[in-house]
C-alpha positions in Angstrom: 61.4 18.9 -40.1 64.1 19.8 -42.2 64.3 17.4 -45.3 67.6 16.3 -46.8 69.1 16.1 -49.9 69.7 12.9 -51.3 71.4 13.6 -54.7 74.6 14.8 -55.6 75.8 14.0 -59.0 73.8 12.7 -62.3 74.9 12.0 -66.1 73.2 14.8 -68.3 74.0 12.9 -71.9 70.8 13.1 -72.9 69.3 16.0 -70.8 71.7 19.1 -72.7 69.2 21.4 -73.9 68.7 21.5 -77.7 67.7 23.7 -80.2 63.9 23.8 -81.3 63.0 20.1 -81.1 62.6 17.0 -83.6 59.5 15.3 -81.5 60.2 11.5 -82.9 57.4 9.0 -83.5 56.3 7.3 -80.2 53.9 5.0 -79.7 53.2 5.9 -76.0 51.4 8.2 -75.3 51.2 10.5 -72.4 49.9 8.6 -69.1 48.7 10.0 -65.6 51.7 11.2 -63.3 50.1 11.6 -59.9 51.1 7.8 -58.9 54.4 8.4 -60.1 55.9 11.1 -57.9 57.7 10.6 -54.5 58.9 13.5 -52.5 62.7 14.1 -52.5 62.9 16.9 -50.0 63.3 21.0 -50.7 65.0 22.1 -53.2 65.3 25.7 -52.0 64.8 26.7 -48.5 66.8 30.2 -47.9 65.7 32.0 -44.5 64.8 35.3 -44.8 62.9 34.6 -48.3 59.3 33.6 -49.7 60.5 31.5 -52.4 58.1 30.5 -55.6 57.9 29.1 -58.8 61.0 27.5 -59.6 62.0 26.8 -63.8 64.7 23.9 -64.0 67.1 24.2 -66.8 70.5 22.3 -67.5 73.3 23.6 -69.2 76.4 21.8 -71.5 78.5 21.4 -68.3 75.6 19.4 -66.4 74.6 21.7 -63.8 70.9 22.6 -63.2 69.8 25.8 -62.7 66.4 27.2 -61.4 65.2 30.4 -62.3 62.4 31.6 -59.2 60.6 34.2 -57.9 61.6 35.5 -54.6 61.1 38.2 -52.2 61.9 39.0 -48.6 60.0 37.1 -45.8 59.1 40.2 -43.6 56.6 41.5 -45.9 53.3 39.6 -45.8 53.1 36.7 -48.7 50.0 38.8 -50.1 50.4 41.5 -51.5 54.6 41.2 -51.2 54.5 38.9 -54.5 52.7 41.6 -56.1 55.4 44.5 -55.5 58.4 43.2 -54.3 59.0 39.8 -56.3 62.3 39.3 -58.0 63.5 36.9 -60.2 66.8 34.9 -58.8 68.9 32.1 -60.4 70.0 29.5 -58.1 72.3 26.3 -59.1 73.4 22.8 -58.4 75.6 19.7 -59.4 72.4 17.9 -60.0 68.5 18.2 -60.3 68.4 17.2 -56.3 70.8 19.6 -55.4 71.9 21.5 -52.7 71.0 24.5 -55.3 72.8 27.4 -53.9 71.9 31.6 -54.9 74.1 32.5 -57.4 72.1 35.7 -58.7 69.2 38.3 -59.0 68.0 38.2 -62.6 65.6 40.8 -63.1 64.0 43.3 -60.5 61.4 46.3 -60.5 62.7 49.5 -61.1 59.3 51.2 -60.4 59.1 52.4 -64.1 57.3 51.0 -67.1 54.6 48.0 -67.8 57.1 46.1 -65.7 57.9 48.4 -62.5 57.4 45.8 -59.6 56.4 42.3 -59.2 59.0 40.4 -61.4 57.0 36.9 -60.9 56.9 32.8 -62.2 59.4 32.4 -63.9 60.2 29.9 -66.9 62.9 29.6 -68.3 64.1 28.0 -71.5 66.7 27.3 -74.3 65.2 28.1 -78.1 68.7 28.0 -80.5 72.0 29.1 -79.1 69.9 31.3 -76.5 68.4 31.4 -73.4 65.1 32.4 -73.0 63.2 33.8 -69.8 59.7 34.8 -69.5 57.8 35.8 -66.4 54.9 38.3 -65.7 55.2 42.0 -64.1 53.3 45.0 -63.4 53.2 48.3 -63.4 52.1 49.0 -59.9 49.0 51.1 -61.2 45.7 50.7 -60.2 44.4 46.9 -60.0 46.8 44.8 -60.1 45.3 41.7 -61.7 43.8 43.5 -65.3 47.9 44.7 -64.7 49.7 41.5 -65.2 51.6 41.2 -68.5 54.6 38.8 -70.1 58.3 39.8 -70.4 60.6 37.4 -72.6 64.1 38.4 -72.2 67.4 36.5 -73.8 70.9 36.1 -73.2 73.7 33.8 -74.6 74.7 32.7 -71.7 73.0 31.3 -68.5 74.5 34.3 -66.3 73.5 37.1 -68.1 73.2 39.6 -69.9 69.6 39.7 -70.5 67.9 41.5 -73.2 64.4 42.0 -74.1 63.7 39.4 -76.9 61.3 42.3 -78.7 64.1 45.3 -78.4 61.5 47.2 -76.6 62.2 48.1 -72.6 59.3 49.5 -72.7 57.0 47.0 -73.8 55.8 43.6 -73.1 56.0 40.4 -74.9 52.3 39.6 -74.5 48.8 41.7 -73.1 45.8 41.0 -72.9 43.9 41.5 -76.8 42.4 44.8 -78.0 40.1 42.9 -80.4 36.5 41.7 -78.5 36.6 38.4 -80.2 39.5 37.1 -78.6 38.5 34.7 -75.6 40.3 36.5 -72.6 40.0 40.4 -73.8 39.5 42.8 -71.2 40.9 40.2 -68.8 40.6 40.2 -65.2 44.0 38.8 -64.2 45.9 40.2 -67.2 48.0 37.5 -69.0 50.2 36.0 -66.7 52.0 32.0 -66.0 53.7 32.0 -68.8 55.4 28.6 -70.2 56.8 28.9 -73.9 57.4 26.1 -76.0 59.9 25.9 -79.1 57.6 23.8 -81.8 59.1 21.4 -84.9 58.2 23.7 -87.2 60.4 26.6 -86.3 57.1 28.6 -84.8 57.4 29.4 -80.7 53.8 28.2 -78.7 53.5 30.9 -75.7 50.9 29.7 -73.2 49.4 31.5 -70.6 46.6 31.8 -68.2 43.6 34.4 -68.7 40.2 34.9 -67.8 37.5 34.2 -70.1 35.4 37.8 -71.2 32.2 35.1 -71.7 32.1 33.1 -68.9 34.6 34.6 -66.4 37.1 31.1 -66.1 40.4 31.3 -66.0 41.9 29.0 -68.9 45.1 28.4 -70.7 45.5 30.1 -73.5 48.0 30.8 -76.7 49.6 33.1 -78.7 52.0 32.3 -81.8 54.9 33.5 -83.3 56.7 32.6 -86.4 59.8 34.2 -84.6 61.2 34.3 -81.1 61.6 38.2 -81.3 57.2 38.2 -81.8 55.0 39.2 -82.7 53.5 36.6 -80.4 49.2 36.4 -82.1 46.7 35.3 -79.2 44.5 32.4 -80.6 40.6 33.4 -81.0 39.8 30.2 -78.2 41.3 28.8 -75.0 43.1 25.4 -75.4 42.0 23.8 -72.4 38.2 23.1 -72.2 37.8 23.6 -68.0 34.2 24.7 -66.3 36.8 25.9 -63.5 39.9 27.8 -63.3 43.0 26.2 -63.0 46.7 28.1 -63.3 50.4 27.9 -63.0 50.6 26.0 -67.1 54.4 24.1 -67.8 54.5 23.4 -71.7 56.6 20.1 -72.5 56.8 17.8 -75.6 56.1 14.1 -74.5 55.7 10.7 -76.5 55.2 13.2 -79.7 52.6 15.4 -77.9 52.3 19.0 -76.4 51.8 18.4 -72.9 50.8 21.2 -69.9 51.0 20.5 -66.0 48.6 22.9 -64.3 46.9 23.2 -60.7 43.9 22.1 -59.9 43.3 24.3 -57.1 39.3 23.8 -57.6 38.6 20.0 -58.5 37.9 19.2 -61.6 39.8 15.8 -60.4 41.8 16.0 -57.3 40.8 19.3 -55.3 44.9 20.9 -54.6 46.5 18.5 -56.6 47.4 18.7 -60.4 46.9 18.5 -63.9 48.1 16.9 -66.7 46.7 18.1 -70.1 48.0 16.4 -73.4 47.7 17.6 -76.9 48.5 16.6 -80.8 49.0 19.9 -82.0 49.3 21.7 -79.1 46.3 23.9 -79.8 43.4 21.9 -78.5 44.0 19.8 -75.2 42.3 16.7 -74.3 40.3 16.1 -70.9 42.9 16.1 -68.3 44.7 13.1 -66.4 45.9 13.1 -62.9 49.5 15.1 -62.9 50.2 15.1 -59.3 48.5 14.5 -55.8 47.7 17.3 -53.0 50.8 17.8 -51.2 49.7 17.5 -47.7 47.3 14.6 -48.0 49.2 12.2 -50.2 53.2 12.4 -49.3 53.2 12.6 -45.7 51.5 9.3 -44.4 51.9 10.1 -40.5 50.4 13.7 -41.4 51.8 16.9 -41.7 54.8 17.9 -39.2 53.0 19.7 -36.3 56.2 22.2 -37.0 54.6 23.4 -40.7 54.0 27.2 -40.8 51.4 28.6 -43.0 52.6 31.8 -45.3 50.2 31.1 -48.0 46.7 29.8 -47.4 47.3 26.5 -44.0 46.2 24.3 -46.9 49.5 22.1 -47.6 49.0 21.9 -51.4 51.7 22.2 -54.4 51.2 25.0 -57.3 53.5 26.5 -59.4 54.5 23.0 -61.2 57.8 22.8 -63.7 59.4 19.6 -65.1 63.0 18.6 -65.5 63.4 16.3 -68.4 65.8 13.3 -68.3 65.9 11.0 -71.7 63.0 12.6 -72.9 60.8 11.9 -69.7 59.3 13.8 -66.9 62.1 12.9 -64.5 62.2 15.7 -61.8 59.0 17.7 -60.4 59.4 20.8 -58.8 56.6 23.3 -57.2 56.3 25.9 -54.4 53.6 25.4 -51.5 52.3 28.3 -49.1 52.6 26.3 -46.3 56.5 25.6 -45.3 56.5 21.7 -43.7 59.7 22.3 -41.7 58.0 25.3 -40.1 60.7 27.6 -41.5 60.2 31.6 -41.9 59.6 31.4 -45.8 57.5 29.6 -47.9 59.7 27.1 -49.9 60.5 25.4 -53.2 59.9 20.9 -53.2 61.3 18.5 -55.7 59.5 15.3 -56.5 60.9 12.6 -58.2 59.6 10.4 -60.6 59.7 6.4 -59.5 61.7 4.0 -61.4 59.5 1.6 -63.8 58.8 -1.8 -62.2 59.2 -4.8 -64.6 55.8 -4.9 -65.4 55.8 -1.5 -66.5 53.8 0.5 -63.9 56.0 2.9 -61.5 58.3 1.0 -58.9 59.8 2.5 -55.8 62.8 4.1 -56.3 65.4 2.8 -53.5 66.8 4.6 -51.0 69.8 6.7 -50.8 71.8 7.5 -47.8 70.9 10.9 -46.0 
């Protein structure tokens, strides 16, 4: 099954991407999602490739552009996102697409903290610049304590790309040297980053660790007063989880700090997601439903018998990022391991958010013509 595109042009008026944010009063506040998604189709599907973790981004002339990790399909998913990932910018008309490969972005040179495994992708606009962070390695030894976080700039969407610190040959963010920090000594490094440009002029880095006490994997955060860094971990996690959960997207909402994460091991819907909201975007409440498990919830005849598993033959979402439209989640997009269409890669999908009903829960959006 090969799904279609349905969406070709959009009005961006209120979607430009702004300088560091004025959050205005809002009496909402920030609800459940999961309900609110239907599936639009792929958004990238290129044979030959393992695609992942796709970062949405508009620019001034309307176009959306995702920023994801990528690698060639004839290596084996595990451990070819651990060496050969690459970071590739891909763009479209509209946040439905077709999005079309426009670049590579950053690569492994096999030198450095970041030799190989260029990897998720976020991608951001703080000023007049762009801002990309993603995690890489140095292909030494175990590769999860490896993972750290680049951040690299650039004026303009295609380039060139600079690293926001100066320093080639050092990250953004790794793990803490000082034992009271939550996640020192980390077993998966620091990795998923998702940075967030705060009212105050500061820059919110989150990112996913491993706890030294009790061995979860939590979101955590380090502050900077400056884009350049130095980017200070916070002594505790933000998220309060007794599991792991990954793959954090930071996004203001209603005039709170918001983060979509997996929930790969139930805390409320086993393979489904997230949604984690926040007053000062250092200490999260209990979560809400983000979105649904792929597999169970948009496909009400079951999976295509054609779906090829890369990643795990569980048909579940991770990775998720938002595209923001009038300063709502408006556009959902997330990898899965599993490609529905039984293609030779594992593929990005876009969800869309319904249209309110009159009563003010989520209506059904109507249908376009294929």
């Amino acid at each position: 099954m090969r799904l279609s595109y349905l969406f070709k042009s959009i009005s961006f008026v209120s979607v430009l991407c702004l300088s560091y944010p004025v959050i205005a009063a809002d009496d909402r506040k920030p609800e459940a999602l999961a309900d609110q998604w239907e599936l639009v189709g792929e958004a990238i599907n290129e044979s030959g490739w393992d695609i992942w973790g796709s970062s949405p981004i508009v620019t001034g002339d309307g176009k959306v552009h995702l920023f994801v990790a990528r690698w060639p399909g004839k290596y084996p998913f595990d451990p070819a996102w651990r060496i050969h990932s690459q970071i590739a910018r891909y763009t479209a008309d509209g946040p439905e697409g077709p999005f079309v490969f426009q670049e590579v972005v950053l690569k492994g040179d096999g030198k450095g903290w970041d030799a190989q495994g260029y990897h998720n992708p976020n991608i951001q606009k703080v000023g007049d610049r762009f801002v990309l962070t993603c995690i890489a390695n140095d292909g030494k030894g175990r590769h999860g304590p490896n993972q750290r976080i680049g951040m690299w700039v650039a004026e303009n969407i295609g380039g060139p790309w600079t690293p926001a610190n100066g320093k080639v040959d050092v990250p953004i963010l790794a793990p803490p040297t000082d034992a009271a920090i939550w996640c020192y000594q980390s077993g998966c490094g620091v990795n998923n980053p998702a940075l967030l440009a705060m009212p105050d002029g500061r820059l919110h880095l989150y990112f996913k660790a491993k706890r030294a006490d009790k061995g979860q994997v939590c979101m955590g955060l380090a502050i900077a007063e400056k884009l350049e860094g130095p980017y200070v971990i916070e002594a505790k996690p933000v998220t309060a989880n007794d599991r792991t959960i990954e793959d954090g997207y930071a996004f203001h909402w209603r005039g709170h700090v918001c983060i979509m994460t997996t929930d790969n091991h139930g805390m409320l819907e086993w393979g489904g997601g997230l949604l984690w909201a926040s007053n000062d975007g250092k200490q999260f409440d209990a979560p809400m439903p983000g979105f649904h498990h792929f597999g169970e919830h948009y496909f009400p005849n079951g999976v295509p018998k054609t779906a090829k598993a890369h990643y795990t033959r569980v048909v579940k979402c991770e990775r998720p990022q938002i595209l923001m439209i009038d300063s709502e989640p408006a556009y959902l997009y997330a990898p899965s391991g599993v490609a529905v269409d039984g293609s030779d890669g594992t593929n990005c999908y876009l969800f869309r958010r319904k249209k309110p009903a009159l009563n003010g829960t989520p209506g059904k959006t109507e249908p376009r013509p294929h």
